[in-house]
C-alpha positions as CSV (number, residue, x, y, z in Angstrom):
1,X,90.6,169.0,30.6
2,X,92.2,166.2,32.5
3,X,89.9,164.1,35.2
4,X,91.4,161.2,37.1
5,X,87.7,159.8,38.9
6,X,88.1,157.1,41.6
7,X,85.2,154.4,42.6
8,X,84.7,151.5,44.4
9,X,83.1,149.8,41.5
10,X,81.2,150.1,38.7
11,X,79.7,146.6,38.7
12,X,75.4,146.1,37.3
13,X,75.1,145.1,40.9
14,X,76.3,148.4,41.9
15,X,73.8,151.4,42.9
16,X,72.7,154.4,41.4
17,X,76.2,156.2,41.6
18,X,77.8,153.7,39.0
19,X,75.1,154.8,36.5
20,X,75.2,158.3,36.8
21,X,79.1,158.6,36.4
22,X,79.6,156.3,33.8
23,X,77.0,158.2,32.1
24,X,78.2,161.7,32.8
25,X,81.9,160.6,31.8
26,X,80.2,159.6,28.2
27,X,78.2,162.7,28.4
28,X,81.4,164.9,29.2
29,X,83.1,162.9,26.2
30,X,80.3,163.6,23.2
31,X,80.4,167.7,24.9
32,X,84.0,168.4,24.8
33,X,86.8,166.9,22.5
34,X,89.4,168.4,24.9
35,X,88.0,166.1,27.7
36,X,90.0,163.1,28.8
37,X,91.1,161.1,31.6
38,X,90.4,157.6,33.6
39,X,88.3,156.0,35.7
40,X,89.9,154.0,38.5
41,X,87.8,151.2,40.2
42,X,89.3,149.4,43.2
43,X,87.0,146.4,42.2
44,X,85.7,145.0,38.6
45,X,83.7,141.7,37.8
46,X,80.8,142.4,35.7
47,X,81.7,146.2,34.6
48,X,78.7,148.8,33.2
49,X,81.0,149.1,30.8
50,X,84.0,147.9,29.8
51,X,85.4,150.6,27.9
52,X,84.1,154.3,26.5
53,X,83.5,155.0,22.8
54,X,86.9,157.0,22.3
55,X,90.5,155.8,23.7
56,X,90.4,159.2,25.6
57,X,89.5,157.8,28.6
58,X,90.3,154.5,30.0
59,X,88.9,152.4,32.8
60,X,91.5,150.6,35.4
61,X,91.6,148.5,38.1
62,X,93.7,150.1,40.6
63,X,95.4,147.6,43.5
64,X,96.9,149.1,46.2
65,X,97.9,146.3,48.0
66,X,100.4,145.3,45.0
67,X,103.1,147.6,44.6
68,X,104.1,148.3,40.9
69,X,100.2,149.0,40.5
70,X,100.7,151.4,43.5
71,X,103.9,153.0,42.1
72,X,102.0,153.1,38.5
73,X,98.9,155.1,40.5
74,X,101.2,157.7,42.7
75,X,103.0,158.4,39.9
76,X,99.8,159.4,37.6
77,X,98.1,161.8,39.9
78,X,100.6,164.3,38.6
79,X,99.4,164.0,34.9
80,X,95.6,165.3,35.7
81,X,94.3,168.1,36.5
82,X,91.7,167.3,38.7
83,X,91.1,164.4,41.1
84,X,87.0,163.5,41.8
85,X,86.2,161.2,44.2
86,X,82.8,159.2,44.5
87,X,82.3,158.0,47.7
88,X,84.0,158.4,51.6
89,X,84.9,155.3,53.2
90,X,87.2,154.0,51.3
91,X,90.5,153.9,52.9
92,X,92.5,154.3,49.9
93,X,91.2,157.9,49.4
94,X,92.7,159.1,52.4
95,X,95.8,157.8,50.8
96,X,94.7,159.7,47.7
97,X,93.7,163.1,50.2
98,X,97.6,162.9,51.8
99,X,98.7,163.0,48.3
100,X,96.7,165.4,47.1
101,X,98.2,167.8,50.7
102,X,101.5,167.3,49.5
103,X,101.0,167.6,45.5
104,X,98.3,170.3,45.9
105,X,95.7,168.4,43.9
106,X,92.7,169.9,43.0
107,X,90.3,167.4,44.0
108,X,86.5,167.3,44.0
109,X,84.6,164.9,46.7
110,X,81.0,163.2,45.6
111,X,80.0,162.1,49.0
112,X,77.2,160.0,47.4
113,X,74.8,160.3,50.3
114,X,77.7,158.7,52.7
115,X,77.7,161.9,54.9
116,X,73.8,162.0,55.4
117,X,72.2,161.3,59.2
118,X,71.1,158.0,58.1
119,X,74.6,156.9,56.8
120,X,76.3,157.9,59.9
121,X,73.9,155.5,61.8
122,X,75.8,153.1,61.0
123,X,78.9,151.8,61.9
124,X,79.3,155.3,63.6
125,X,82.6,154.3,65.7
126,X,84.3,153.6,62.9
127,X,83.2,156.5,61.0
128,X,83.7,158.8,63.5
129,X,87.4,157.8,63.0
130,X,87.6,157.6,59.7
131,X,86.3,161.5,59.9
132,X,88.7,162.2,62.4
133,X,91.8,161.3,59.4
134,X,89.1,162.5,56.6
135,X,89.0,166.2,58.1
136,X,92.7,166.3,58.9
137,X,93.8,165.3,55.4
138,X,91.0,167.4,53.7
139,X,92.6,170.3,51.5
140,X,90.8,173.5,51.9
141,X,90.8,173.9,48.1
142,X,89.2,170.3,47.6
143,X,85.3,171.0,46.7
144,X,82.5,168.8,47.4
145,X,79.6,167.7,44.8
146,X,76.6,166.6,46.0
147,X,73.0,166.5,44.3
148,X,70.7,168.0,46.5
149,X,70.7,171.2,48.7
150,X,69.5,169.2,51.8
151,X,73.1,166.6,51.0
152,X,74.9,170.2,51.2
153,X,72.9,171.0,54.6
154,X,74.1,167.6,55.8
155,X,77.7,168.6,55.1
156,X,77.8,172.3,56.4
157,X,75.9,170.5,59.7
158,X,79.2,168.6,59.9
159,X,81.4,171.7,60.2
160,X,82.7,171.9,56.5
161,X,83.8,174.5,55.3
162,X,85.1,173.9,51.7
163,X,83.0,175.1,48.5
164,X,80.1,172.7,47.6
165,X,78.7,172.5,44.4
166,X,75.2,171.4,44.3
167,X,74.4,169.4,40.6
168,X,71.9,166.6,40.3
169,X,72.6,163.2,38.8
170,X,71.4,162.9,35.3
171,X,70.4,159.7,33.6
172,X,70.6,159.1,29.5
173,X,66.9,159.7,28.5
174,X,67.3,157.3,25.2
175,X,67.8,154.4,27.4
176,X,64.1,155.0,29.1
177,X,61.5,156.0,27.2
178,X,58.1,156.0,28.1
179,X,55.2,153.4,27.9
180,X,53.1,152.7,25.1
181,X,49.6,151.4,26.0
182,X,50.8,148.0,24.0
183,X,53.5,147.3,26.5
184,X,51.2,147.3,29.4
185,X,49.9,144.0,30.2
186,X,46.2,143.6,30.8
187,X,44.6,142.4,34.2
188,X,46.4,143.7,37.5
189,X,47.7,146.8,38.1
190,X,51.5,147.2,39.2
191,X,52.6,149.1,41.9
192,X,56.8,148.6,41.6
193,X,59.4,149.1,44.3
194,X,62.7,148.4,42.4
195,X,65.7,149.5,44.0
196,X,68.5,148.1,46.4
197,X,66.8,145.9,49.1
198,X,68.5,147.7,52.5
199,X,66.7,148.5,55.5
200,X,67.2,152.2,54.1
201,X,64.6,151.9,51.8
202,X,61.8,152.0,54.3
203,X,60.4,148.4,53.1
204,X,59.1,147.1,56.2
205,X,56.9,150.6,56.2
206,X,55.6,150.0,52.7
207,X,54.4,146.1,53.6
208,X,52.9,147.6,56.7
209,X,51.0,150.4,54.4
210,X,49.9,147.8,52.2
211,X,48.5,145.5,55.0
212,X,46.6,148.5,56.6
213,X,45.1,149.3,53.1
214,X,41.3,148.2,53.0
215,X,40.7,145.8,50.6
216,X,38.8,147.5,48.2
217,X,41.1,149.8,47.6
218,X,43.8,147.1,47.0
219,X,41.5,145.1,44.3
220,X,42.9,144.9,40.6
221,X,46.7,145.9,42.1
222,X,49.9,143.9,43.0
223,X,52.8,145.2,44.7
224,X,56.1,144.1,43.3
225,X,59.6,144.4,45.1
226,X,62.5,144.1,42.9
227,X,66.2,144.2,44.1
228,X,69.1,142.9,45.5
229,X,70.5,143.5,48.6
230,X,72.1,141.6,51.5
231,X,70.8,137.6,51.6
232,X,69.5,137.7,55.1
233,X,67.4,141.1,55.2
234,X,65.8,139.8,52.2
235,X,65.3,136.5,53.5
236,X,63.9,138.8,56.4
237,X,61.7,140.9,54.3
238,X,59.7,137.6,52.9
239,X,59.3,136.5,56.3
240,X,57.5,139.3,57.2
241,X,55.4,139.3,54.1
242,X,54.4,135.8,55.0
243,X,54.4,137.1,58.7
244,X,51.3,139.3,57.7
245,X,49.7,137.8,55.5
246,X,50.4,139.4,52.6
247,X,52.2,136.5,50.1
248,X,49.5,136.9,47.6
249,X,49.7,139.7,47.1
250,X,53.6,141.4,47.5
251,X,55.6,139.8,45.3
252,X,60.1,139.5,45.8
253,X,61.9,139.5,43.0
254,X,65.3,139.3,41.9
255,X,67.0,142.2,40.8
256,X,66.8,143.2,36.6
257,X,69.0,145.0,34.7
258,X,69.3,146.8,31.2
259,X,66.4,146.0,28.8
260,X,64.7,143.7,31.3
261,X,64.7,146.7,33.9
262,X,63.0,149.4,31.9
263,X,60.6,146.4,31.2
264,X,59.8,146.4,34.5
265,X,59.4,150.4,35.0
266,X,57.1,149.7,31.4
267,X,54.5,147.5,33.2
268,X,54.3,149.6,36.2
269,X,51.8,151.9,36.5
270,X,53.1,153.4,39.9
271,X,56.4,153.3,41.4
272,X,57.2,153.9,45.2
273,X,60.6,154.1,47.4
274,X,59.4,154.5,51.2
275,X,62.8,155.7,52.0
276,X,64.5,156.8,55.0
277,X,66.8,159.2,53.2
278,X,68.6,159.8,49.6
279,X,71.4,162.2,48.2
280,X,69.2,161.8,45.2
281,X,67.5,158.8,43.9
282,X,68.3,158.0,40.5
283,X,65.4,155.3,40.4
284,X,63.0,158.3,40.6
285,X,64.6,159.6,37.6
286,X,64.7,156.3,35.5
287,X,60.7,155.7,36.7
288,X,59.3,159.4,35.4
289,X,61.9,158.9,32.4
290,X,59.4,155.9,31.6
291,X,56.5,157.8,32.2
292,X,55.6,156.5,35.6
293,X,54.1,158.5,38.6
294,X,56.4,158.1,41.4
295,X,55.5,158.2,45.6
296,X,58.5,158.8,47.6
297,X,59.4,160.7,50.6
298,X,61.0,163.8,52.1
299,X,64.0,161.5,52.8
300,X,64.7,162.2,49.2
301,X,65.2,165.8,47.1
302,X,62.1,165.0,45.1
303,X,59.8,167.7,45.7
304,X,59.0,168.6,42.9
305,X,57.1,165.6,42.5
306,X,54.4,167.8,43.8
307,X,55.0,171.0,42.4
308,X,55.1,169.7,39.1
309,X,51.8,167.3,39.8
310,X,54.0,163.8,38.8
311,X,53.4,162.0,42.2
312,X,53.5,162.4,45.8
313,X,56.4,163.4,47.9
314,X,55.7,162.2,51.5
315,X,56.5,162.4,55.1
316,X,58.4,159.2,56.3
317,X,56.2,156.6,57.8
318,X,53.3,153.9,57.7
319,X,50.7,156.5,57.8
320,X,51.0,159.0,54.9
321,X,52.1,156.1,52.4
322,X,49.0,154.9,53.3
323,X,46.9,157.9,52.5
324,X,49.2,158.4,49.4
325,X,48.7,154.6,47.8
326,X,44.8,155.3,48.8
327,X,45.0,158.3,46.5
328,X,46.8,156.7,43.5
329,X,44.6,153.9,43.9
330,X,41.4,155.3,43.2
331,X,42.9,157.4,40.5
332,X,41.7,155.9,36.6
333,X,44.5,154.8,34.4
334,X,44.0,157.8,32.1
335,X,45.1,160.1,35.3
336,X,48.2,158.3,36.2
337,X,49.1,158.2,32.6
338,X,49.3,162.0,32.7
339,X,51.2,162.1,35.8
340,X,53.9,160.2,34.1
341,X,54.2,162.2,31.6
342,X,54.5,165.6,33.1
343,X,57.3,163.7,34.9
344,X,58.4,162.7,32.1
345,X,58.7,166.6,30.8
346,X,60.4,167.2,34.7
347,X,63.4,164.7,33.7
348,X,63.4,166.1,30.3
349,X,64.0,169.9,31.3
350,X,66.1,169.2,34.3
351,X,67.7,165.6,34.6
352,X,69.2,164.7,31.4
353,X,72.7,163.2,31.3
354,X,73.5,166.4,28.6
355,X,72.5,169.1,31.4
356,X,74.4,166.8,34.0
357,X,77.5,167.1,32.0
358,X,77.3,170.4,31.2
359,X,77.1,171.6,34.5
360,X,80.1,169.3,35.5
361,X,82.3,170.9,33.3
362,X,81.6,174.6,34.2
363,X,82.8,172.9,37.9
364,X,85.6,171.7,36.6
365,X,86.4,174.6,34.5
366,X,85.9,176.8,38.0
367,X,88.0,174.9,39.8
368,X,91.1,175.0,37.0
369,X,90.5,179.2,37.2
370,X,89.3,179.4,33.4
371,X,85.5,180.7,34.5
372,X,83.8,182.8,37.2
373,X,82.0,181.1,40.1
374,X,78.7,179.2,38.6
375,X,75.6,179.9,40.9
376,X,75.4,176.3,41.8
377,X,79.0,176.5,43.9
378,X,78.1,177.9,47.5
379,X,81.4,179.3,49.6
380,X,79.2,179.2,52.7
């Protein structure tokens, strides 16, 4: 099985979709010896990874703008046998869509959240035409990806018609392991929001809820923001901490990666993301991977959250994070502990990188005509 996957970038800066492919490619490469391919970024400075465990599969830096590159890239698309796209606005895939019309490519489209309500917001003129040249070069074989039923309600909304598979990202469980009760650190209590720092997120709503929180409540705890994001709107965010009064008690931090990351999620004893909307939210993953009870909101897929008694999932707003961080709160260490846990036991049964994979290649395999429709590929 051939796979040619294209990406902006898979930089550490980079969000949760550099994470989950690089991992599902490794995945797919421990499953299936048969499995190669590449993955083409059109920008590399500080990579995940530089290079996978087996010569296989290669990582490249593909420049359009310089012509043997470009001649190099046209003339490869004809050696695999399937095309996957992560993303939508990038130009050079409706270079790779054209292609793909005249080649007959089978190609496979990972939105990434990019066709959501939220993501449409903004810079809608130039979206709307890059939409307009999106649906006209947009094989009726090509099949979309996403990770949640309410991403595939987002794209049906939008009139497409093409099959949509519906897998979840999946995150390698031996790089977060829980907690032990030595690597918490005595005194406060943490409350972490650690994610990319984007008006998105719903950030302003979580320094209002903390502000509207009585004091009593709040005693013992800290509320920690960690990310990275766009210079000003964090610069904006701190104003408004100071604005309300709060800058003893919400902390910005700089963004942490690797081993100094799942620190972080290990010294947390509840993790939140207020956000407006999410194709998935790998940081939910990484956090009950650790063993930490998690608040988000119906902007996310998360629901079982509450089904599965691991945390709260939310209406958007100022109001029910409020009565949600009340709850956890008041809630004694011993409770939150086994809240964690049983979300740990949720990532183990359905968010491994293993069942990711797994599920990728019965796509793939679909696709190519070697295996019956899966249950997760939806025609309508």
């Amino acid at each position: 099985m051939d796979v040619d996957y294209y990406i902006n970038s898979i930089e550490v800066k980079s969000g949760g979709p550099s994470r989950s492919l690089t991992g599902q490619i490794s995945a797919l490469l421990e499953k299936d010896i048969n499995f190669k391919g590449q993955l083409n970024c059109f920008y590399i400075e500080d990579p995940i990874v530089n290079n996978f465990a087996t010569s296989r599969f290669k990582i490249n830096l593909v420049d359009f703008f310089a012509l043997t590159k470009f001649l190099v890239f046209f003339r490869s698309l004809n050696k695999f046998k399937i095309v996957h796209l992560q993303g939508v606005w990038e130009w050079q895939f409706l270079i790779i869509l054209m292609i793909g019309l005249f080649k007959d490519l089978n190609i496979v489209i990972s939105p990434r959240g990019m066709l959501e309500p939220w993501a449409l917001k903004e810079g809608r003129l130039k979206k709307k035409v890059f939409l307009l040249f999106f649906r006209l070069l947009l094989s009726k074989k090509c099949v979309f990806h996403c990770t949640a039923k309410s991403e595939l309600r987002s794209i049906r909304s939008l009139g497409f018609e093409n099959p949509i598979s519906v897998i979840s990202n999946g995150i390698n469980l031996n790089l977060y392991s829980p907690a032990s009760m030595q690597t918490k650190p005595k005194g406060e209590k943490t409350i972490l929001f650690l994610s990319r720092i984007h008006k998105k997120k719903g950030l302003e709503n979580l320094i209002k809820a903390w502000r509207n929180i009585e004091s009593g409540f709040k005693r013992g705890w800290r509320l920690q923001i960690v990310g990275n994001g766009c210079p000003r709107y964090i610069a904006d965010i701190r104003s408004f901490i100071n604005e309300v009064g709060l800058e003893n008690e919400v902390y910005l931090l700089p963004p942490l990666f690797g081993h100094d990351k799942q620190k972080k999620y290990h010294e947390a004893d509840l993790f939140v993301l207020p956000t407006y909307s999410e194709n998935f939210g790998i940081v939910v993953a990484e956090a009950l991977a650790c063993g930490v009870p998690v608040i988000t909101t119906k902007g996310t897929p998360w629901e079982e959250l509450s089904t599965r008694n691991a945390g709260w999932w939310i209406d958007i707003g100022v109001d029910p994070l409020v009565k949600a961080l009340e709850q956890a709160l008041q809630l004694p260490s011993s409770e939150l502990r086994e809240m964690g846990m049983r979300g740990r036991k949720l990532v183990e049964d359905h968010y491994s990188i293993e069942a990711v994979a797994e599920k990728m290649a019965l796509l793939y395999e679909w696709i190519l005509g070697k295996t019956e429709k899966p249950d997760f590929v939806y025609l309508d």
